[in-house]
C-alpha positions, 0 to 999 in steps of 0.5 A: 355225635355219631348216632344223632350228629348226622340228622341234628344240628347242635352248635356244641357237638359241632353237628351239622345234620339237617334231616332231623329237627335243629336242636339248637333252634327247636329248644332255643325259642322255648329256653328264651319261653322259660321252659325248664331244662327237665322238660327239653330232657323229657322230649328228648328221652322220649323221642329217642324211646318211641320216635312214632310211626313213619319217623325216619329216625331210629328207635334206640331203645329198641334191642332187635336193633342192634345198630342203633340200639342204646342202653338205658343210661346211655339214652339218659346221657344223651337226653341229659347233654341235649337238654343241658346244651341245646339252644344255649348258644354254646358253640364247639369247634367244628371239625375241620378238614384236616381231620375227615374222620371226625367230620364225617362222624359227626356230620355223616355217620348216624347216615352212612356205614364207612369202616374207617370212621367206625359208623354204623348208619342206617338210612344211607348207602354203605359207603365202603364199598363206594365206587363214586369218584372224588369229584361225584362224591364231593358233589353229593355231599355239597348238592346231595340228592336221592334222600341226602341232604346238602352240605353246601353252605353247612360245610366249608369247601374245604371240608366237603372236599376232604370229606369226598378224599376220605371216603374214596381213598379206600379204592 
């Protein structure tokens, strides 16, 4: 959740990222296609080894990148737990508004550094220092805007504004 949940939707984990691909929906045509898991596995592993040229998204096999960098039998793990579950239609509860720190590790954190959730993201601003106010930030998140995708529709209202609460409560 934390590394891939803020780029990827996958319906299990309960994600909602929307700057990278949709698992569910990347693998669910090529499940009903007849493709074997094995290959959904290979795709995965690799992408997360070798992401190419001009991809945002990191390179975990990478040991120069300490932030996203992910041992060999965690990068494994991952690809396994995509392959097993990405276009199954199986579904997890997503976290809810009362509980912000789990929402916004999966649907925030492969994005945004904030101490409190313990994420370490790389492609957005630091939010731990953030001096936006609770209604700017409930705004960015449901519009977003400057590279940030919106939640608006993703996330209920409730969330989005237990999400701006959580984040500039630190002030």
């Amino acid at each position: 959740m934390q590394k891939c949940g803020g780029c990827h939707t996958l319906a299990d984990a309960g994600t909602l990222g929307q700057t990278g691909p949709n698992l569910d929906d990347g693998f669910g045509f090529a499940r009903e296609q007849g493709f074997d898991e094995s290959t959904f596995f290979e795709l995965t592993l690799e992408k997360m080894q070798h992401p190419g040229y001009g991809s945002v998204m990191p390179d975990f096999d990478d040991p120069d990148d300490p932030d996203n960098y992910l041992e060999e039998s965690e990068l494994i793990s991952v690809a396994d737990y995509v392959a097993s579950l990405a276009g199954t239609g199986a579904e997890s509860a997503t976290a809810d508004a009362d509980d912000p720190e789990s929402l916004f590790a999966t649907s925030c954190g492969s994005c945004h550094v904030f101490s409190p959730a313990g994420t370490s993201g790389t492609t957005g601003p630091s939010l731990d220092e953030t001096t936006l106010s609770v209604d700017e930030a409930a705004r960015q998140i449901a519009q977003g805007g400057g590279g940030m995708p919106p939640f608006e529709g993703q996330l209920t209202d409730e969330q989005i504004q237990a999400l701006a609460e959580y984040i500039t409560a630190r002030r």
